[in-house]
N, C-alpha and C positions, 0 to 999 in steps of 0.2 A: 059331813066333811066340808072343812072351808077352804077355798081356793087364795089363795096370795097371790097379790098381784103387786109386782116390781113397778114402781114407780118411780121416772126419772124428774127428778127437781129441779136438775140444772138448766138454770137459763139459756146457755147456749150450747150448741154440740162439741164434744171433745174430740180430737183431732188425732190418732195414734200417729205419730211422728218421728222424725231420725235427723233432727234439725242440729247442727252445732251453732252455738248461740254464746253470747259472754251475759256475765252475772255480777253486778257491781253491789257491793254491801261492804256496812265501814271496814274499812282495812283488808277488804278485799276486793281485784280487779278479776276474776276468773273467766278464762273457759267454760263452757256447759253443754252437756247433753239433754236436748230436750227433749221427752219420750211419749212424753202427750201434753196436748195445748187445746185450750179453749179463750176464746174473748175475756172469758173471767179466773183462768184456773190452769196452770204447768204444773208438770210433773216432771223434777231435772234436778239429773247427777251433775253435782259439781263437790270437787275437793279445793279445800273441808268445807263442810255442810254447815251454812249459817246454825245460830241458834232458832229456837221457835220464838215467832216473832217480834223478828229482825226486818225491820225496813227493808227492802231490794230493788234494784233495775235491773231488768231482763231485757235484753238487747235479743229481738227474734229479727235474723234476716230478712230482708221485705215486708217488714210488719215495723219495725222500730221497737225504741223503748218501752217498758210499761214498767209501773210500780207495783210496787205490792208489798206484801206481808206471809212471811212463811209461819205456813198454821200445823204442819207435819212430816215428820222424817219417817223413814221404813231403815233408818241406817245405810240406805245406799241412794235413794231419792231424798228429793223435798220438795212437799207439798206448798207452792205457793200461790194465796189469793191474790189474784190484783186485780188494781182496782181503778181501770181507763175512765175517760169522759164516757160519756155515750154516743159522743161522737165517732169518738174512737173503739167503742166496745162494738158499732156497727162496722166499721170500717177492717178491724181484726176477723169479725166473723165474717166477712165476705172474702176476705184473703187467705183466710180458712178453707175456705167452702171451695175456691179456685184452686188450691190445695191438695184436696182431699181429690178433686176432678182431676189433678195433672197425675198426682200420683196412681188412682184406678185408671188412666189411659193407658201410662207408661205399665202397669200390671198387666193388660191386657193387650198391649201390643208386641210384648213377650215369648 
């Protein structure tokens, strides 16, 4: 009997989130629900859903811009890669990480 073992690949950790955020791609300025976030990687409802990759800026409150490239829809998400400096792919994951710590405060002071 062989054991599987889940292996995570992503460079940085993802964020489950309930961010409103705006989404700019050609001819579109939208609104966005951002449902999970990482330094390299959103998961965000926006109407209508770019094509697959379609250039974007994701505008995340406290974090700023970032680019990217949308690599997957679920029909109600899209999956988009982006793609910061490294400068900036540390600077996200640390604003991340403060994040994740305000939100488990505010959960447990509940």
């Amino acid at each position: 009997m062989t054991t599987k073992v889940k292996i995570d690949r992503r460079r940085r950790r993802r964020v489950a989130a309930a961010i409103s955020g705006r989404i700019v791609y050609p001819g579109v300025d939208a609104e966005c629900w951002i449902n999970q976030i990482s330094a390299t990687s959103a998961l965000v409802e926006v109407v209508p859903l770019p094509a697959l990759e379609t250039p974007v800026a994701l505008d995340v409150p406290g974090i700023g811009f970032s680019r990217g490239i949308t690599v997957r829809d679920t029909g109600r998400y899209v999956c988009i890669r982006l793609d910061p400096s490294l400068r900036k792919e540390q600077e996200m994951d640390d604003r991340l990480c403060d994040l994740m710590k305000s939100q488990s405060n505010t959960t447990q002071d509940s």
